[in-house]
Structures are given as C-alpha cells and as structure tokens.
C-alpha positions as CSV (number, residue, x, y, z in Angstrom):
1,X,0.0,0.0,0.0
2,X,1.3,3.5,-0.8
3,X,0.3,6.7,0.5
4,X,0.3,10.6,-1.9
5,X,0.3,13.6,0.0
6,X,0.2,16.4,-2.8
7,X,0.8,19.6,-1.8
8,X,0.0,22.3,-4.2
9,X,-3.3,24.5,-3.4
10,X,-2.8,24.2,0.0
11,X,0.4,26.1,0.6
12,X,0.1,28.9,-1.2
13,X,-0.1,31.1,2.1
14,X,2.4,29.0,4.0
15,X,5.5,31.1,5.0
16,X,7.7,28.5,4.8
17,X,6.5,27.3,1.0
18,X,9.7,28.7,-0.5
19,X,12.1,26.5,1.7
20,X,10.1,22.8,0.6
21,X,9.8,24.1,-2.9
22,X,12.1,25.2,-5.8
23,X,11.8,28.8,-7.7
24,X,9.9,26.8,-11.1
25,X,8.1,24.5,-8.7
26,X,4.2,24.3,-8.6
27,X,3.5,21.5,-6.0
28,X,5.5,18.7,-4.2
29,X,4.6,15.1,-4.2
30,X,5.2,12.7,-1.1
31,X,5.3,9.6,-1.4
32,X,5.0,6.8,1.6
33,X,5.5,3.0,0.6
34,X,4.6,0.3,2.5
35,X,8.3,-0.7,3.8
36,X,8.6,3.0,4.9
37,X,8.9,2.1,8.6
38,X,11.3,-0.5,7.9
39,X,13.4,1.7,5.4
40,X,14.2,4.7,8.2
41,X,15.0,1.7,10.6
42,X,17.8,0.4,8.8
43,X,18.7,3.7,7.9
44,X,19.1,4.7,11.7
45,X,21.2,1.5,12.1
46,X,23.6,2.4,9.3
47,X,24.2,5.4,11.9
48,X,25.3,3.2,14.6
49,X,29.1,2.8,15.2
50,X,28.6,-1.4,15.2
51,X,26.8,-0.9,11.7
52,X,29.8,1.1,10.5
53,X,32.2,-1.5,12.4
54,X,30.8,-4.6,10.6
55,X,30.5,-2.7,7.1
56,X,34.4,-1.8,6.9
57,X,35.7,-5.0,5.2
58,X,32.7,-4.3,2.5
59,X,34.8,-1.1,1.1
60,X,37.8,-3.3,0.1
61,X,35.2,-6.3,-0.6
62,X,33.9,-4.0,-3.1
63,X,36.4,-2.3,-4.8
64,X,37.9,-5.8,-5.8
65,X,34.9,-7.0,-7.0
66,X,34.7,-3.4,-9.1
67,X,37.8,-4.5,-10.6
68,X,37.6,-8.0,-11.0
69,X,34.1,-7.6,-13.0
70,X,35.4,-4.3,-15.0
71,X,39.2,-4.9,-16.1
72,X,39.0,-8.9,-16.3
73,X,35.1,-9.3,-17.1
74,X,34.0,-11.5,-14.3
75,X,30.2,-10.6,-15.1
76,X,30.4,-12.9,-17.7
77,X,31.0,-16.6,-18.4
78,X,32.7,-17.7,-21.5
79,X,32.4,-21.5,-20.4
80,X,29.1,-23.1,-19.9
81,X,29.1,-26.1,-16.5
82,X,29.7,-25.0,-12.9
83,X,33.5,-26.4,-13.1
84,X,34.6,-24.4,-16.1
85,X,33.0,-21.1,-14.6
86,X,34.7,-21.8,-11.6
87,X,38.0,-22.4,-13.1
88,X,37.5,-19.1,-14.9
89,X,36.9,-17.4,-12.2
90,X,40.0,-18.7,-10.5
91,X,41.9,-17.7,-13.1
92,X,40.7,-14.2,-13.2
93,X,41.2,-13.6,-9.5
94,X,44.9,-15.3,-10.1
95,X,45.2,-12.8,-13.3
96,X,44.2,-9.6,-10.9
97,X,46.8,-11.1,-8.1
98,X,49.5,-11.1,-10.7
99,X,48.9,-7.8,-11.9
100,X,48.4,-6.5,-8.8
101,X,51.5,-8.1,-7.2
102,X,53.6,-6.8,-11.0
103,X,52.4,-3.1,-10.0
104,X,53.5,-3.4,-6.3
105,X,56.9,-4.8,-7.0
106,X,57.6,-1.6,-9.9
107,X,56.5,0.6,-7.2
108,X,59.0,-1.3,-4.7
109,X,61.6,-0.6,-7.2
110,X,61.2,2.7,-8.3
111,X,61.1,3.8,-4.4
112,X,64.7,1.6,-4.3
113,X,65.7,4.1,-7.3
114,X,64.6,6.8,-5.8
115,X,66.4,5.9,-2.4
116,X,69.9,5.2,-4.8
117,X,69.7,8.5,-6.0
118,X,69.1,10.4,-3.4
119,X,72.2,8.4,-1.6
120,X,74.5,9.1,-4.8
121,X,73.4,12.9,-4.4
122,X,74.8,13.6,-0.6
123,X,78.6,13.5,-0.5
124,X,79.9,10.7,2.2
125,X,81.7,12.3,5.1
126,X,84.5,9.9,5.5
C-alpha cells in the first residue's frame, strides 16, 4: 500500500513554501510506501558505530569486486558447466593477483631508485 500527499493549493499562504519548494516549482509530491517504517529503521542502524564497524571490510570487498568484474570481465562466463566457470573465475582472481603483485613490485623498485639517488646525491663524510 502506498500513501500521496500532494501539496499544491494548499500552501500557497504558507511562510515557509519557499524553503520545501524550488523557484519553477508548482506543487510537491510525497510519497510513503509500505516498507517505509522499515526503510528509516535500517537507515538509523547504518548510523550506529557497530553498523559502520561490521561494514568496513565491504569497502575493500567492493572495490575488488569493481575491478575483478570491469578490467578482467567477471560478469560474464565464457564457459558453460559450474566447473569451467569456476575455473575461470580462479583464473581471473589469479590474473588480478598477478597484476596486482607486478604493480607493487615496480612501485617497490622505483622507491629503491629513488632511495639510490638520493644516496649518490649527498657526499659521504669519510
């Protein structure tokens, strides 16, 4: 069940019209589902510092997944059979790993580079 409250002939004397609505607004429509009470709770849980506690791990969770399914196409099975999609999947988590490891280790050696040359510029005091 869903509730409408229109507002539109009725506020045309209210002082504070201008603040709920815009400069080329006529009227304002409300709308109240029926999983409204259930909506705001969960809402005033995602405020709590437990809800923020448990949902940390989901930021990394989900940038992997971003990158799994946009730069290695995870969305989408080329094999047909549980086993093949499974190995492919495998394979495109190994794949990220690799590259992910590949990028690490440049970065690992252009701060070593960066070190050497910094070390060649200041004269030894021996």
């Amino acid at each position: 069940m869903t509730y409408r409250f229109e507002f539109s002939t009725q506020c045309h004397d209210c002082p504070l019209r201008d603040r709920y609505l815009g400069q080329d607004q006529r009227h304002r429509t409300l709308v109240v589902g029926e999983h409204h009470t259930m909506l705001q709770a969960r809402r005033q849980e995602q405020t709590t510092d437990a809800f923020k506690q448990r949902m940390r791990h989901r930021n990394a969770i989900e940038g992997t997944q971003s990158e799994l399914v946009r730069a290695h196409g995870l969305r989408r099975a080329r094999y047909r059979g549980l086993a093949k999609v499974k190995l492919q999947n495998y394979f495109i988590g190994a794949a990220c790993n690799v590259k992910r490891w590949l990028r690490r280790a440049a970065w690992d050696l252009q701060q070593t580079m960066k070190t050497v040359r910094a070390e060649a510029l200041v004269p030894s005091v021996n």
